[in-house]
MARKOL-613697 format. One record per residue (C-alpha): z, x, y; residue in three letters. Coordinates in steps of 0.2 Angstrom, whole numbers, plus 2048, in hexadecimal, padded with zeros to 3 digits. Layout:
<recs>
<rec pz="Z" px="X" py="Y" aa="ALA"/>
...
</recs>
This chain:
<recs>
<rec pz="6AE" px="DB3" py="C49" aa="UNK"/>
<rec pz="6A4" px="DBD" py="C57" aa="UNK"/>
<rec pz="6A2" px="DB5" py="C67" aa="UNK"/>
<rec pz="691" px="DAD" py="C67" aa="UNK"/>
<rec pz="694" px="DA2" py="C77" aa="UNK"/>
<rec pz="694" px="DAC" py="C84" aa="UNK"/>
<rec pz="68C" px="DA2" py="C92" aa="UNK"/>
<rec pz="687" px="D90" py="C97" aa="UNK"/>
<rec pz="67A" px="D98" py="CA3" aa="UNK"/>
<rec pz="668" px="D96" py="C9E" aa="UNK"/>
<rec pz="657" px="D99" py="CA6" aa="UNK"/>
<rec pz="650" px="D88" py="CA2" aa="UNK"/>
<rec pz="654" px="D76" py="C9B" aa="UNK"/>
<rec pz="64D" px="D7B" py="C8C" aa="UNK"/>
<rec pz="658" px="D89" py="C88" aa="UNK"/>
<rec pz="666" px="D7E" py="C90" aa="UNK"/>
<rec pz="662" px="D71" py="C82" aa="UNK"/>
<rec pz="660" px="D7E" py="C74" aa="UNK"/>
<rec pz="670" px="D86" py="C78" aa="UNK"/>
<rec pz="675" px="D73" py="C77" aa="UNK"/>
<rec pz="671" px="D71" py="C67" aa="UNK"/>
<rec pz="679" px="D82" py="C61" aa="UNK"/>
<rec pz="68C" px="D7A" py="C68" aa="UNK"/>
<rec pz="688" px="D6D" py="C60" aa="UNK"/>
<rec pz="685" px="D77" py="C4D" aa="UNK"/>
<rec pz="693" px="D81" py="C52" aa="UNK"/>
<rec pz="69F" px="D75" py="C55" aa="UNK"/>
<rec pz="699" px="D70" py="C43" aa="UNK"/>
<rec pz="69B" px="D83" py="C3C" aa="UNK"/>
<rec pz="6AE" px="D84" py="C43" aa="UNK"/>
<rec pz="6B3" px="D72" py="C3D" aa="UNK"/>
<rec pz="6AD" px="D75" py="C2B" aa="UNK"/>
<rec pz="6AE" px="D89" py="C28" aa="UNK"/>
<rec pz="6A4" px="D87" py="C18" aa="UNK"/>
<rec pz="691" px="D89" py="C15" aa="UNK"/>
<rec pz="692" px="D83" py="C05" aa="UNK"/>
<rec pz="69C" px="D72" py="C0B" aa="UNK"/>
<rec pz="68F" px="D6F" py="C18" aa="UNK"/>
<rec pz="682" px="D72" py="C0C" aa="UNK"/>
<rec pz="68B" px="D64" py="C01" aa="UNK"/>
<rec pz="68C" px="D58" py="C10" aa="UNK"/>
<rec pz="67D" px="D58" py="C18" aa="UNK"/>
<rec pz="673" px="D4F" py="C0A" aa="UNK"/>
<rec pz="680" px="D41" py="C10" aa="UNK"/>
<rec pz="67C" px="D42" py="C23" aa="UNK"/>
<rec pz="66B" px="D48" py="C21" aa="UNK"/>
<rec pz="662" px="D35" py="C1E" aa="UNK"/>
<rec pz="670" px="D2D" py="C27" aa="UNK"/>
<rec pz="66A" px="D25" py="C39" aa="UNK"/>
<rec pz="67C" px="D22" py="C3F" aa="UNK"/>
<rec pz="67F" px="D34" py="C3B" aa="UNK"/>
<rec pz="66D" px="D3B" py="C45" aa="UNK"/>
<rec pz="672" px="D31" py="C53" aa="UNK"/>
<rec pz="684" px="D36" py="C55" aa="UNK"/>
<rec pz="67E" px="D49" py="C53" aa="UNK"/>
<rec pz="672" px="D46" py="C60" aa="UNK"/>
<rec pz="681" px="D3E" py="C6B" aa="UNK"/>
<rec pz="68A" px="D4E" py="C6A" aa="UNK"/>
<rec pz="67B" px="D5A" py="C70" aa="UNK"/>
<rec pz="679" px="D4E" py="C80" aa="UNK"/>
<rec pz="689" px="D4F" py="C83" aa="UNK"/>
<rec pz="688" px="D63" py="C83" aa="UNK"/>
<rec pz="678" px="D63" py="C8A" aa="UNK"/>
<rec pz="681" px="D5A" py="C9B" aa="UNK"/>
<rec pz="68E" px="D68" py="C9A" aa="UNK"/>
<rec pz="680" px="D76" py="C9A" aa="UNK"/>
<rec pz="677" px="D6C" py="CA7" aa="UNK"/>
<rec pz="684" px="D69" py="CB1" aa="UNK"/>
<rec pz="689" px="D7D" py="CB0" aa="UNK"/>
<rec pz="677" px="D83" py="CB4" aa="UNK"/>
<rec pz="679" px="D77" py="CC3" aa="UNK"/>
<rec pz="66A" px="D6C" py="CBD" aa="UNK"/>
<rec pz="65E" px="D7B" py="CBD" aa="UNK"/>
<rec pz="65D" px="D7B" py="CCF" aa="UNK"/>
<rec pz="64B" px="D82" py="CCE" aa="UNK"/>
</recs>
């Protein structure tokens, strides 16, 4: 796979969080490989409250990583 992260450094919070939320779908790319799995899955996960809430856990808690690598957009 081609390097897509190549810095946690971004202008703003709101690139900081959208490059949150790109880990986060990564982190779901490497763990399951296959588009077509996913596909398959997501119906499952997709209505599911617990689910929404835990992958909203996951983006805070890479959204503190970017935050706290972009010194807390010191601006």
């Amino acid at each position: 796979m081609e390097p897509w992260l190549t810095s946690l450094i971004t202008k703003t919070p709101q690139e900081g969080y959208e490059l949150a939320i790109k880990m986060s779908r990564m982190g779901v790319k490497y763990t399951q490989p296959s588009a077509e799995v996913r596909d398959k899955l997501r119906p499952a996960y997709a209505e599911n409250p617990d689910s929404l809430t835990a992958a909203s856990q996951v983006i805070a808690i890479h959204f503190r990583t970017v935050a706290a690598a972009n010194n807390y957009w010191r601006d």
